[in-house]
C-alpha positions as a LaTeX table, in Angstrom:
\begin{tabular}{lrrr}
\hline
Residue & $x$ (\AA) & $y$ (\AA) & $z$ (\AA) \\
\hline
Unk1 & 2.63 & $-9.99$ & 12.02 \\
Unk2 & 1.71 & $-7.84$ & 14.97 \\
Unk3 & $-0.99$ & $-4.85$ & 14.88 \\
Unk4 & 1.82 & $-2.62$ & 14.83 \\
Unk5 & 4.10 & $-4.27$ & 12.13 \\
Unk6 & 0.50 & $-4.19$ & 9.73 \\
Unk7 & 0.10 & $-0.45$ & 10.91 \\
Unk8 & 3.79 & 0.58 & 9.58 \\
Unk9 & 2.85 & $-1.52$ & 6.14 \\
Unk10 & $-0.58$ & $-0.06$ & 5.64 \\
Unk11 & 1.20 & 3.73 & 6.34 \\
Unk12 & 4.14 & 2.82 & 3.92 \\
Unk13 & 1.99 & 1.57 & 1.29 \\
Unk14 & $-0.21$ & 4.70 & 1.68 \\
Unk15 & 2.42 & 6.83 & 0.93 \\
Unk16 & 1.78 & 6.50 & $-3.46$ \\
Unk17 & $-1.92$ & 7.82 & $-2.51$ \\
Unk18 & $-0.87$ & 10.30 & 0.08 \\
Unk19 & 1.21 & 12.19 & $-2.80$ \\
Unk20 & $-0.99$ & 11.46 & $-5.81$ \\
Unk21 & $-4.19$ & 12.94 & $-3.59$ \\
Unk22 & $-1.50$ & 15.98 & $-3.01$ \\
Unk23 & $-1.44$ & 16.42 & $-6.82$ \\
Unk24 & $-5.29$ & 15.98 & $-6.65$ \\
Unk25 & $-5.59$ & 18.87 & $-4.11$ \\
Unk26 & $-3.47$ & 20.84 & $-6.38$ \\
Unk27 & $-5.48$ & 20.70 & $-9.33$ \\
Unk28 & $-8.49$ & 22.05 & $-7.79$ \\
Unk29 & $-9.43$ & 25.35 & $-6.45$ \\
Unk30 & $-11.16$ & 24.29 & $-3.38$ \\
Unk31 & $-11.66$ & 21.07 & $-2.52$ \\
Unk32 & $-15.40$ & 19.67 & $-1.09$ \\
Unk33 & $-16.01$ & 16.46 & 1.10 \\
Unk34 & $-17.17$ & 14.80 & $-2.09$ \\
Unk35 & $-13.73$ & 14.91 & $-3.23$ \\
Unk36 & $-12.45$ & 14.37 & 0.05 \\
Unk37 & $-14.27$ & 10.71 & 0.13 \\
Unk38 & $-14.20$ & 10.57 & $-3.38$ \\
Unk39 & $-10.27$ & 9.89 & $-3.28$ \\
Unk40 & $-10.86$ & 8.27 & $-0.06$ \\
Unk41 & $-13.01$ & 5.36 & $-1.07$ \\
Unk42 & $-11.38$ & 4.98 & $-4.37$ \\
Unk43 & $-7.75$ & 4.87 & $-2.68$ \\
Unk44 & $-8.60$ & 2.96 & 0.47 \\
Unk45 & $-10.94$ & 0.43 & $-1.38$ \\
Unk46 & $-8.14$ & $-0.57$ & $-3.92$ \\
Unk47 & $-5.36$ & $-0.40$ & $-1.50$ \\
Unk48 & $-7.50$ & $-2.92$ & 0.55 \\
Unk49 & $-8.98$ & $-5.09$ & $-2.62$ \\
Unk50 & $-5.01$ & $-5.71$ & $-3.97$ \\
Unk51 & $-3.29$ & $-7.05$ & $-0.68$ \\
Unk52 & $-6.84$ & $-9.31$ & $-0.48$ \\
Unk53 & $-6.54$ & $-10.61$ & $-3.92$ \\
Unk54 & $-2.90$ & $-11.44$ & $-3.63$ \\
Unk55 & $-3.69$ & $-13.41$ & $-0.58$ \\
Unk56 & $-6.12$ & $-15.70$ & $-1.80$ \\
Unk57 & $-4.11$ & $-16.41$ & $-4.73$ \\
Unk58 & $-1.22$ & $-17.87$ & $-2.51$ \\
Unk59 & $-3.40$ & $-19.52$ & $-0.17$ \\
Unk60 & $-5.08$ & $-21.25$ & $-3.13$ \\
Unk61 & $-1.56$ & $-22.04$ & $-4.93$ \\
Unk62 & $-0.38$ & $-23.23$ & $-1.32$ \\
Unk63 & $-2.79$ & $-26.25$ & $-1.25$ \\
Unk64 & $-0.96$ & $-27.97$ & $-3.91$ \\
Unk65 & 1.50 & $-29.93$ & $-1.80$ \\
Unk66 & 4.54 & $-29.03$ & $-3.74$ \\
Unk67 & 4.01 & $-25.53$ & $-3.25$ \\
Unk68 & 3.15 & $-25.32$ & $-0.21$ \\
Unk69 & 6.68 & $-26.99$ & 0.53 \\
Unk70 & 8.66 & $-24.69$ & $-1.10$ \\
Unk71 & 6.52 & $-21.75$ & 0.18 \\
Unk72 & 7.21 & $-23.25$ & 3.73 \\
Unk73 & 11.05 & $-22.91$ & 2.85 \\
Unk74 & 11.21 & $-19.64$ & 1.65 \\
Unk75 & 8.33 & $-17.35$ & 2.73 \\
Unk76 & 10.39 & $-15.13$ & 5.02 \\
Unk77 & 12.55 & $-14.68$ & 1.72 \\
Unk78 & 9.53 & $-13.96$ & $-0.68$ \\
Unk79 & 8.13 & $-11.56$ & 2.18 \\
Unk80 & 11.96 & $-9.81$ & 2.52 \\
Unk81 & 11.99 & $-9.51$ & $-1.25$ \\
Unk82 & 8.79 & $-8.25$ & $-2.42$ \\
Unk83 & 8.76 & $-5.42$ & 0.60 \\
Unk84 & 12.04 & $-4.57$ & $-0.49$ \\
Unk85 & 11.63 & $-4.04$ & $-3.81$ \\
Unk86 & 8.21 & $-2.03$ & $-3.19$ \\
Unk87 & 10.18 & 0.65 & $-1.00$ \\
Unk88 & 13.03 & 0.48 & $-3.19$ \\
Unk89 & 11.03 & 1.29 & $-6.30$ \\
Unk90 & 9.11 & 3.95 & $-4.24$ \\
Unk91 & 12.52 & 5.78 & $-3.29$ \\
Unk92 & 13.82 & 5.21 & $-7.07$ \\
Unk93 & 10.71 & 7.18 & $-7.77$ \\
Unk94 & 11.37 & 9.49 & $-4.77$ \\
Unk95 & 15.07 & 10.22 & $-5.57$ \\
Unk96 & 14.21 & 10.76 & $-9.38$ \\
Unk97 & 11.13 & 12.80 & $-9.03$ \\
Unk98 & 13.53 & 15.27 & $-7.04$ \\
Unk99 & 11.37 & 18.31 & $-6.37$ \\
Unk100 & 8.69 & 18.78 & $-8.77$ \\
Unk101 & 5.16 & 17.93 & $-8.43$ \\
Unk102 & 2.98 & 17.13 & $-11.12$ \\
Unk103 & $-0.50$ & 18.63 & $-11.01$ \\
Unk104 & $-3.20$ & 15.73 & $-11.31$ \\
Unk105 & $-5.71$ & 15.72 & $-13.83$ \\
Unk106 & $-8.79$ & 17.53 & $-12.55$ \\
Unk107 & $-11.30$ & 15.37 & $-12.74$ \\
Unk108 & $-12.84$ & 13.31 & $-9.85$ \\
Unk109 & $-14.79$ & 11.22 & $-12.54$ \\
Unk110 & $-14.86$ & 7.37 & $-12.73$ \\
Unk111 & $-12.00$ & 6.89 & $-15.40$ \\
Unk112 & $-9.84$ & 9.13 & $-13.89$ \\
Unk113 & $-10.20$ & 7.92 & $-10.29$ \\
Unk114 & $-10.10$ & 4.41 & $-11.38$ \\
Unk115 & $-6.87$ & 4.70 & $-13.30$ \\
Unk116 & $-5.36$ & 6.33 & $-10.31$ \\
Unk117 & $-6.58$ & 3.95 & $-8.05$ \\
Unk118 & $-4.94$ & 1.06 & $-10.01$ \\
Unk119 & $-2.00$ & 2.68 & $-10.23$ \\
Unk120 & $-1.61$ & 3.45 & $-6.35$ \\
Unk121 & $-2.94$ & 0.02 & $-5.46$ \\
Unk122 & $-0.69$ & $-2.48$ & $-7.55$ \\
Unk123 & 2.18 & $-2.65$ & $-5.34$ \\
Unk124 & $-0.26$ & $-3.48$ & $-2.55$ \\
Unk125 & $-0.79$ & $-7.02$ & $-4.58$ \\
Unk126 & 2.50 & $-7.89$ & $-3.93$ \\
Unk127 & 2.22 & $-7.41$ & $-0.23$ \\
Unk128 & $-0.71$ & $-9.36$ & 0.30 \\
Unk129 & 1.16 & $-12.29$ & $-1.39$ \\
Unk130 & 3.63 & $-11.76$ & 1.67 \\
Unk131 & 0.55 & $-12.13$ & 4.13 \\
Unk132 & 0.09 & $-15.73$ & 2.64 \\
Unk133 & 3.47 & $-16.33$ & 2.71 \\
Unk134 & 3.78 & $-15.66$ & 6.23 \\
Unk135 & 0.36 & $-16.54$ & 7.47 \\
Unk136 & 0.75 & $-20.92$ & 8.65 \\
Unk137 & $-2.42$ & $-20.93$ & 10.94 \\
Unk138 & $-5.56$ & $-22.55$ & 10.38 \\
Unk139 & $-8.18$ & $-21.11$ & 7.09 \\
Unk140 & $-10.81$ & $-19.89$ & 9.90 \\
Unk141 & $-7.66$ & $-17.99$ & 11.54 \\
Unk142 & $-6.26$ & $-17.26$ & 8.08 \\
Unk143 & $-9.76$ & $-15.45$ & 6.70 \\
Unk144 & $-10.22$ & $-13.47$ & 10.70 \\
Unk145 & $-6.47$ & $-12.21$ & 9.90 \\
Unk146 & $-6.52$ & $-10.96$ & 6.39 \\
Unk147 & $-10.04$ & $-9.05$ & 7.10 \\
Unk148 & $-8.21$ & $-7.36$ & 9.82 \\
Unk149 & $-5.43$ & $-6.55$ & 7.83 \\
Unk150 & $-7.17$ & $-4.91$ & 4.86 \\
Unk151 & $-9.50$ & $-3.01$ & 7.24 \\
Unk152 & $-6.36$ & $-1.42$ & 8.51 \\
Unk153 & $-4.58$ & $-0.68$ & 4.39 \\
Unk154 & $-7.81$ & 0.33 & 3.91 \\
Unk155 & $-8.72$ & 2.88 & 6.61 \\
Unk156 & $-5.21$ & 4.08 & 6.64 \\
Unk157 & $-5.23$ & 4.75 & 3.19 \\
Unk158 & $-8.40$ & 6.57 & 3.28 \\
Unk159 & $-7.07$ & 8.96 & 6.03 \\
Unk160 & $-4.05$ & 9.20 & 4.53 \\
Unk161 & $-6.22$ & 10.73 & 0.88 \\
Unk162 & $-8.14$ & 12.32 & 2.49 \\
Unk163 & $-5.30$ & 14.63 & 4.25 \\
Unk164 & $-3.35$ & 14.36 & 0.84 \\
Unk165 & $-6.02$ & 16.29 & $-0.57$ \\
Unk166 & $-6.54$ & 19.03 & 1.87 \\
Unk167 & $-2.80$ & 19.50 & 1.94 \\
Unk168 & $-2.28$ & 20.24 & $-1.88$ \\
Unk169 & $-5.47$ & 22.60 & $-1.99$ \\
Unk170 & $-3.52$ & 24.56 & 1.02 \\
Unk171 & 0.19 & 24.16 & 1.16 \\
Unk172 & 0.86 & 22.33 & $-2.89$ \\
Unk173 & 3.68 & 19.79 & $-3.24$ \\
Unk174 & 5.94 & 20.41 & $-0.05$ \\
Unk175 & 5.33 & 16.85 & 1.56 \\
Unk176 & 5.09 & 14.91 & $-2.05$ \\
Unk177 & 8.55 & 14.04 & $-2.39$ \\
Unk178 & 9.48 & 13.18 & 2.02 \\
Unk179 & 6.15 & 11.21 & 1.58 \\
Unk180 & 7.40 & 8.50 & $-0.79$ \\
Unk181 & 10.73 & 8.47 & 0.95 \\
Unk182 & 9.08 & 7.58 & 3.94 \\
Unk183 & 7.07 & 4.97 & 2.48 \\
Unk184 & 9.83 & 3.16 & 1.14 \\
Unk185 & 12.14 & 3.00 & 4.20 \\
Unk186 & 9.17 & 1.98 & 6.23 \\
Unk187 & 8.54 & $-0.80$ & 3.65 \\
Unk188 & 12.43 & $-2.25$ & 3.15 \\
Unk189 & 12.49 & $-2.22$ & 7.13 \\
Unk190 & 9.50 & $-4.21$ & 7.73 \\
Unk191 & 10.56 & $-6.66$ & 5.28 \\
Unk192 & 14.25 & $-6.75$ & 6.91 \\
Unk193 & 12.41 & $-6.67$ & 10.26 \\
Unk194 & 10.23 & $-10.38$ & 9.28 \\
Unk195 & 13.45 & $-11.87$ & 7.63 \\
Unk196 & 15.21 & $-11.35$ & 11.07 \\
Unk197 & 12.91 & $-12.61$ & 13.06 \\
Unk198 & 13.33 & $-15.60$ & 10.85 \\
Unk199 & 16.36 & $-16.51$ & 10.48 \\
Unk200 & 17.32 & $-15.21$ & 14.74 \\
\hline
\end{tabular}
């Protein structure tokens, strides 16, 4: 995948921390740059840790000969279904949501954070089972690739947190709903986008 195609994934994936640091922002009367890189660093370092995790686990299963075959067969499928089913599950959420905007809990404590983090993270475990999927270069080329990958989930996501944050404290839930939207379509296009470029 090209810089920009990992860009568009690490934005859409953001988009679950974007509007849970908007309920964050909410909950608080003014927000401080510890929260700001509280949420950061918990959001961004999951969102990077799941996509890294799921990797590995493919490449590992993908040394066993049989697998590897039938990953070599059907990785542009696994990569078109797991993408789609991410941004369709984030629109589900989107679309059923409607407009109301729960106000997070509080707390910027360890529990809380953590719980939240997990929860805004998991789909990204999925997605970095589509990076092994897709990724047939060499292990040196293979390790060089995913590092740059998760740097960019992970920045992104931090950004993306950090803003989420500021923009409950000011403006409350007005983006909460458009951001998961987005997320989603960006997520079922990329994965129609590397099942394309397959298949053409």
């Amino acid at each position: 995948m090209s810089f920009f195609d990992i860009l568009l994934i690490a934005i859409g994936l953001s988009m679950d921390a974007f509007a849970v640091s908007i309920g964050k922002g909410l909950s608080v009367k003014k927000t401080t740059v510890g929260n700001a890189l509280t949420v950061g660093f918990w959001f961004g370092g999951f969102q990077a840790l799941m996509p890294l995790i799921g990797y590995f686990l493919i490449i590992w299963f993908s040394n066993i000969p049989a697998i590897q075959t039938v990953i070599e067969a059907c990785d542009h499928w696994v990569a078109f279904v797991l993408l789609a089913l991410i941004g369709g599950n984030m629109l589900r959420e989107a679309f059923s949501k409607g407009d109301e905007c729960e106000i997070m809990d509080s707390s910027f404590g360890f529990k809380t954070m953590f719980v939240m983090a997990i929860a805004t993270s998991i789909d990204a475990l999925a997605t970095g089972i589509t990076f092994g999927c897709l990724d047939s270069t060499s292990a040196d080329v293979q390790t060089l690739s995913i590092w740059a990958d998760i740097a960019i989930i992970g920045v992104t996501t931090f950004l993306f947190s950090v803003v989420g944050l500021k923009i409950g404290n000011f403006v409350g839930c007005k983006f909460h709903r458009g951001a998961e939207m987005l997320g989603g379509f960006v997520l079922i296009a990329i994965g129609l986008k590397v099942l394309l470029e397959h298949l053409l």
